[in-house]
C-alpha positions as semicolon CSV with decimal commas, in nm:
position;residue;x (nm);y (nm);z (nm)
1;X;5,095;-1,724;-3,148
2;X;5,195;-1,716;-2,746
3;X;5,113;-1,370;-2,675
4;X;5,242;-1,192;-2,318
5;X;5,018;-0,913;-2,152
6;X;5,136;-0,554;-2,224
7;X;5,439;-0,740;-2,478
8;X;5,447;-0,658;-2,795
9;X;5,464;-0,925;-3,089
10;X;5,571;-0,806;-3,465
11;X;5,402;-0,924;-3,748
12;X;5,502;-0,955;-4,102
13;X;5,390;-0,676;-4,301
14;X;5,422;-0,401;-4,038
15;X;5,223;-0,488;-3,761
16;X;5,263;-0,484;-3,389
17;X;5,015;-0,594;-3,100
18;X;5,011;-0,550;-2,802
19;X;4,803;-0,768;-2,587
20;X;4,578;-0,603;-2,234
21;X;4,536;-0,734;-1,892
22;X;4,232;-0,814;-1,892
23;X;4,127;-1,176;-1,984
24;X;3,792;-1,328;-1,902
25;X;3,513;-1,617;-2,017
26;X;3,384;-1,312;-2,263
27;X;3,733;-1,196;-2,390
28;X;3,943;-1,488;-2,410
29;X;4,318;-1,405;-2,321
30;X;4,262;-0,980;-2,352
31;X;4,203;-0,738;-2,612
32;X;4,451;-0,684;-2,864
33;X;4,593;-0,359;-2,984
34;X;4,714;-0,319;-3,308
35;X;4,974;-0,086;-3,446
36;X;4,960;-0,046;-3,825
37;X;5,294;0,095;-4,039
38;X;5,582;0,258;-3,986
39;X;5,711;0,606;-3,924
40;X;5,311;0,708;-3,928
41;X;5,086;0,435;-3,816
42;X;4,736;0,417;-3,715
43;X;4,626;0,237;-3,397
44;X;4,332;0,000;-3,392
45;X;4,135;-0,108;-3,103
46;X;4,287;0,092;-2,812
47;X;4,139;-0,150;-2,533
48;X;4,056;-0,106;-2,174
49;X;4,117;0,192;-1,997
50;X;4,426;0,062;-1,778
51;X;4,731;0,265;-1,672
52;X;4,949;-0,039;-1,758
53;X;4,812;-0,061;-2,085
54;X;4,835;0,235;-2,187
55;X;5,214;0,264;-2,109
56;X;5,225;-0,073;-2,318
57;X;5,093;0,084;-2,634
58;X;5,284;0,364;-2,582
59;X;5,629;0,180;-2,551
60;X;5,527;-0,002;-2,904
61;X;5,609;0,301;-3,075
62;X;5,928;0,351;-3,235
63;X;6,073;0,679;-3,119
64;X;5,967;0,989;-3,294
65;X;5,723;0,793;-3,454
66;X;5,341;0,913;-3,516
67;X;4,962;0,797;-3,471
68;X;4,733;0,903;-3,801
69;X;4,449;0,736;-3,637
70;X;4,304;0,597;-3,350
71;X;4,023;0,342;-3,535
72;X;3,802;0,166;-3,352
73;X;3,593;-0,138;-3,462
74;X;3,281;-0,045;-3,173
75;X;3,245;0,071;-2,863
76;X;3,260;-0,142;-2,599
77;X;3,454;-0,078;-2,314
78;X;3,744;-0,366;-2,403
79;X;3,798;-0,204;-2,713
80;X;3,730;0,209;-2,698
81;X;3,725;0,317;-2,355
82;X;4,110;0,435;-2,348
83;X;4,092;0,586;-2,703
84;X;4,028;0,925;-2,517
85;X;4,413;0,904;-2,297
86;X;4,567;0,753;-2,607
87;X;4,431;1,042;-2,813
88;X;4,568;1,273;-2,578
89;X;4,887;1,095;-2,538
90;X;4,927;1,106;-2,925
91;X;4,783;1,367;-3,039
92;X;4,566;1,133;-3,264
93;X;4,189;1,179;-3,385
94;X;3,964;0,900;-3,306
95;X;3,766;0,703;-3,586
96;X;3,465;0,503;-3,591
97;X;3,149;0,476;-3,716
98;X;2,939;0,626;-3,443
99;X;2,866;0,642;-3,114
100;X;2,669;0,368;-2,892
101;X;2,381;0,302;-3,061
102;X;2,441;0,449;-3,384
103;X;2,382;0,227;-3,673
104;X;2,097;0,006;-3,491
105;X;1,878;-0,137;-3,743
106;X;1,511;-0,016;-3,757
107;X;1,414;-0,329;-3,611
108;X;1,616;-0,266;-3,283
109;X;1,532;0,118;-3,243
110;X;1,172;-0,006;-3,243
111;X;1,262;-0,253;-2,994
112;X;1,401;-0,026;-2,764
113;X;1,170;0,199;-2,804
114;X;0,940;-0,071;-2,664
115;X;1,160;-0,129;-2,345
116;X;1,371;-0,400;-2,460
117;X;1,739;-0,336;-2,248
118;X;2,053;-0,494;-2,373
119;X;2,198;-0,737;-2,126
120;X;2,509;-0,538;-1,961
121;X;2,799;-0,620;-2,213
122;X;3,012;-0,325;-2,132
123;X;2,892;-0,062;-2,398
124;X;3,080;0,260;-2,374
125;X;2,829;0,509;-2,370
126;X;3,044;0,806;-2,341
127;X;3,222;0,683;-2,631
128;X;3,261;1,009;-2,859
129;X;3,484;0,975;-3,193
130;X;3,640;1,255;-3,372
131;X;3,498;1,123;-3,684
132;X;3,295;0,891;-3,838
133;X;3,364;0,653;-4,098
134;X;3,112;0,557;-4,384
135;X;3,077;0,260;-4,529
136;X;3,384;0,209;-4,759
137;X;3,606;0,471;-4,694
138;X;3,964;0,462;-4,686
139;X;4,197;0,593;-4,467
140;X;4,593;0,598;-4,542
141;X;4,919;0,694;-4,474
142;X;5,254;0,614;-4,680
143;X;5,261;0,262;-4,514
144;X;4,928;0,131;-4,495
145;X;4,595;0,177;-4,622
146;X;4,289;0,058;-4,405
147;X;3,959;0,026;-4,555
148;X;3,662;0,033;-4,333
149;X;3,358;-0,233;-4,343
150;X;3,039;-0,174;-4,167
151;X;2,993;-0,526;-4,015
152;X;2,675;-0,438;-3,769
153;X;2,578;-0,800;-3,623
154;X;2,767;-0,807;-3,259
155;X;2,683;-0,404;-3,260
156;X;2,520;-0,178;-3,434
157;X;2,801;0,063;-3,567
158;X;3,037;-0,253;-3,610
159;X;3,336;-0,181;-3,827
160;X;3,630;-0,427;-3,963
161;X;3,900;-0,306;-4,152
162;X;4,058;-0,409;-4,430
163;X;4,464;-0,430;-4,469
164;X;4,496;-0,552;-4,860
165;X;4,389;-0,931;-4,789
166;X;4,408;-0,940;-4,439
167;X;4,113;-0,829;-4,201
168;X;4,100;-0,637;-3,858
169;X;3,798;-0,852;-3,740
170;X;3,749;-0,694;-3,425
171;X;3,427;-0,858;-3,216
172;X;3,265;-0,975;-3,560
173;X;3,508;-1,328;-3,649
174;X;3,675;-1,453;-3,348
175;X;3,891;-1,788;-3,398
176;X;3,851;-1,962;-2,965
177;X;3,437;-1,846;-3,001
178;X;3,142;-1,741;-3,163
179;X;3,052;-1,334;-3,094
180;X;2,822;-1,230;-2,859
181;X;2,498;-1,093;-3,024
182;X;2,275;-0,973;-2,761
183;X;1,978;-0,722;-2,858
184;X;1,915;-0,442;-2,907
185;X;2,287;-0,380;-2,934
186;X;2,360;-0,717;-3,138
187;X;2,104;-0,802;-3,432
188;X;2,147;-1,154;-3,530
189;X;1,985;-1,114;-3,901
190;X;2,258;-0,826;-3,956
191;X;2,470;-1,064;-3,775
192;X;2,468;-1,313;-4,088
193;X;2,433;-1,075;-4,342
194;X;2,784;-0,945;-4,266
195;X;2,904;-1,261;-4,227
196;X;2,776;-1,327;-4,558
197;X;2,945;-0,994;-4,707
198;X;3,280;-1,092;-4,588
199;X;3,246;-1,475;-4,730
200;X;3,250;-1,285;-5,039
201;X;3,603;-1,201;-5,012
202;X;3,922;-1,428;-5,021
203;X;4,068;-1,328;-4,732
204;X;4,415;-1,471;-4,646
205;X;4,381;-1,393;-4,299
206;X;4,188;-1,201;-4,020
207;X;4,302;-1,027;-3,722
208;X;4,030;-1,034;-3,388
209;X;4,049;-0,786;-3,109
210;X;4,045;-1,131;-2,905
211;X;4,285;-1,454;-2,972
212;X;4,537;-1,554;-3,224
213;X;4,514;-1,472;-3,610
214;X;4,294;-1,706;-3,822
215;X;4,464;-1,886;-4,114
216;X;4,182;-2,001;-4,266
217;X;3,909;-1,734;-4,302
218;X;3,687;-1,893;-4,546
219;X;3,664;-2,170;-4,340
220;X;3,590;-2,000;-4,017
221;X;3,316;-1,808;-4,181
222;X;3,169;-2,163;-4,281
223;X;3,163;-2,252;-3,934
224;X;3,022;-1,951;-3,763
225;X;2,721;-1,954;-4,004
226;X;2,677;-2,356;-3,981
227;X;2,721;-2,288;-3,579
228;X;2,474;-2,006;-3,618
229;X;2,191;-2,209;-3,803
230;X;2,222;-2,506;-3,643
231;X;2,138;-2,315;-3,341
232;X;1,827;-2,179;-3,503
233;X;1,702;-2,546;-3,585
234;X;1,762;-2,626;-3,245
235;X;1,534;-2,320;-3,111
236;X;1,263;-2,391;-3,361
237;X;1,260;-2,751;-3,295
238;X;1,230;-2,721;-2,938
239;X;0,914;-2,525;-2,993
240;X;0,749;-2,742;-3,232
241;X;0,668;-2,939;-2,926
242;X;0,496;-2,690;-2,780
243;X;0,537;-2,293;-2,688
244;X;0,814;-2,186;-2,399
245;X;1,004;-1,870;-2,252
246;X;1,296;-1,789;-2,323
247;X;1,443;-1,907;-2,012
248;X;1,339;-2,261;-2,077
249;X;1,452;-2,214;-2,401
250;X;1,809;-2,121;-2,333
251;X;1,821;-2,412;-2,077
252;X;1,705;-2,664;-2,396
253;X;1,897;-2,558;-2,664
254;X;2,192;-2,469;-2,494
255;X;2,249;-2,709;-2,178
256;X;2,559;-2,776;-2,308
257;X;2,738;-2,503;-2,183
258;X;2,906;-2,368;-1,872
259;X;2,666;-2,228;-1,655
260;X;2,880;-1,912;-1,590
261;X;2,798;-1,857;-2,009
262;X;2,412;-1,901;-1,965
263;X;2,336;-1,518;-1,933
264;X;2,544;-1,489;-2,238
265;X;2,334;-1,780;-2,427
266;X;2,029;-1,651;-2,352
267;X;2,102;-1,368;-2,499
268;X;2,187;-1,521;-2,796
269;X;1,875;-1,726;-2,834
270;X;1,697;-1,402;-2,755
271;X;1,872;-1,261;-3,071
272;X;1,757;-1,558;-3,273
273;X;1,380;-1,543;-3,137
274;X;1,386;-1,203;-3,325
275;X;1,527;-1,263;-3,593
276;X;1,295;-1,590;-3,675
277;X;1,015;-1,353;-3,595
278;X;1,150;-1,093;-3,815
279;X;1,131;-1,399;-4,106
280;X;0,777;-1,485;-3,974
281;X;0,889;-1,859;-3,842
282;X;0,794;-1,803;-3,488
283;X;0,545;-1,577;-3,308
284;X;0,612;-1,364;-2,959
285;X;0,325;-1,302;-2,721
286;X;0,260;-1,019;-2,689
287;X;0,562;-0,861;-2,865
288;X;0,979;-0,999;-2,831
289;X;1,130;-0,967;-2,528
290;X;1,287;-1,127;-2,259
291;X;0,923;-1,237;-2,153
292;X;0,747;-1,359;-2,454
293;X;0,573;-1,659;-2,469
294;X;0,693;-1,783;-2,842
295;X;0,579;-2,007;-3,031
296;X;0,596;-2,214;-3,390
297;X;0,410;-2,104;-3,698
């Protein structure tokens, strides 16, 4: 799928998305915006708070037709941060499952409460939904019927959404890269565990917020856990030979990447570290964080 910034491409089944301007090493080509139904149609994923956006999404809409919902998958600022203009421009209320912050395991509350900061990925703090969606629920109109998945793993309050067999991935299954989990935000045990829940379900497709549609959903979930573990061999073999920081770490386990992604990685192998501690494979000195000495049990 060739998309165009701020042009929007139709879907079978009723869907439209419109693509933002604002591609990057972290977002791939932009965040998409999808349009759900007909007549009354729920938005998901508003995207970044640009003017030219905005007047994109807007010119998707059929005249006289209506926004049920404004859902979005988590707050970061590529995905929520113009769900407050489009909610005024539509008259729409705004779904998700919480706030920034809200749905953090116990694991990562305890963490921050311990001083561990996340690692600047653009969370919208003033991110304030209308509503909040559990687990589960459902919510309709006479063309579509979205069903919302708590997916916490990239964040917290993570949601995708489920269209019959397709999925609205957001952040959580990407098709050009693996997500982002960076703690306390991201939670790399939830992380699989979600990836898990949705491997138990034969998609035919998924939708991300970021790059084209994935025709093969089982198989992608295959390869973001086998990425995922092999990743966690890597970090554990690397301190078999000896204890190391996580700087050092990063450099070993992933010196295969661009340097401009290194920040990112480390973040990720942070995510990891915790996780393996969680699991009682590997030790922090004196407690995880971005300063630990770690080592093998």
């Amino acid at each position: 799928m060739t998309a165009a910034i701020g042009k929007p491409i139709t879907l079978p089944g009723r869907l439209r998305r419109v693509l933002a301007p604002n591609p990057s090493a972290m977002t791939g080509p932009g965040t998409f915006t999808d349009i759900v139904g007909e007549r009354v149609v729920a938005i998901i994923d508003p995207g970044p708070d640009i003017d030219s956006h905005l007047a994109a999404v807007l010119a998707a809409l059929e005249p006289g037709e209506a926004v049920a919902a404004i859902l979005v998958t988590h707050p970061h600022l590529d995905h929520s941060a113009l769900a407050p203009r489009l909610a005024a421009a539509t008259g729409a209320p705004v779904l998700a499952f919480g706030p920034a912050g809200h749905g953090r395991s116990a694991l990562m509350q305890r963490l921050v409460a311990e001083g561990l900061q996340g690692g600047g990925e653009g969370v919208d703090r003033a991110f304030a939904p209308d509503r909040r969606l559990a687990d589960g629920e459902v919510v309709a109109e006479a063309s579509w019927s979205l069903r919302a998945l708590h997916t916490p793993g990239h964040m917290g309050g993570h949601l995708c959404f489920a269209w019959e067999d397709v999925l609205f991935s957001g952040d959580h299954v990407m098709g050009w890269a693996p997500s982002l989990v960076s703690p306390p935000e991201g939670d790399m045990g939830a992380y699989m565990t979600s990836l898990a829940r949705l491997a138990e379900v034969p998609w035919r497709q998924m939708l991300p917020t970021h790059g084209a549609p994935i025709a093969a959903p089982a198989q992608r979930l295959k390869e973001l856990t086998a990425h995922r573990r092999k990743r966690e061999t890597m970090i554990l073999a690397a301190l078999a030979a000896g204890p190391a920081r996580l700087e050092a770490l990063t450099a070993q386990v992933y010196g295969d990447l661009a340097p401009g992604l290194l920040p990112a990685a480390q973040r990720s192998a942070l995510a990891h570290l915790i996780d393996l501690a969680q699991r009682n494979l590997v030790h922090a000195d004196p407690a995880p964080s971005l300063s630990a000495l770690w080592t093998h049990h």
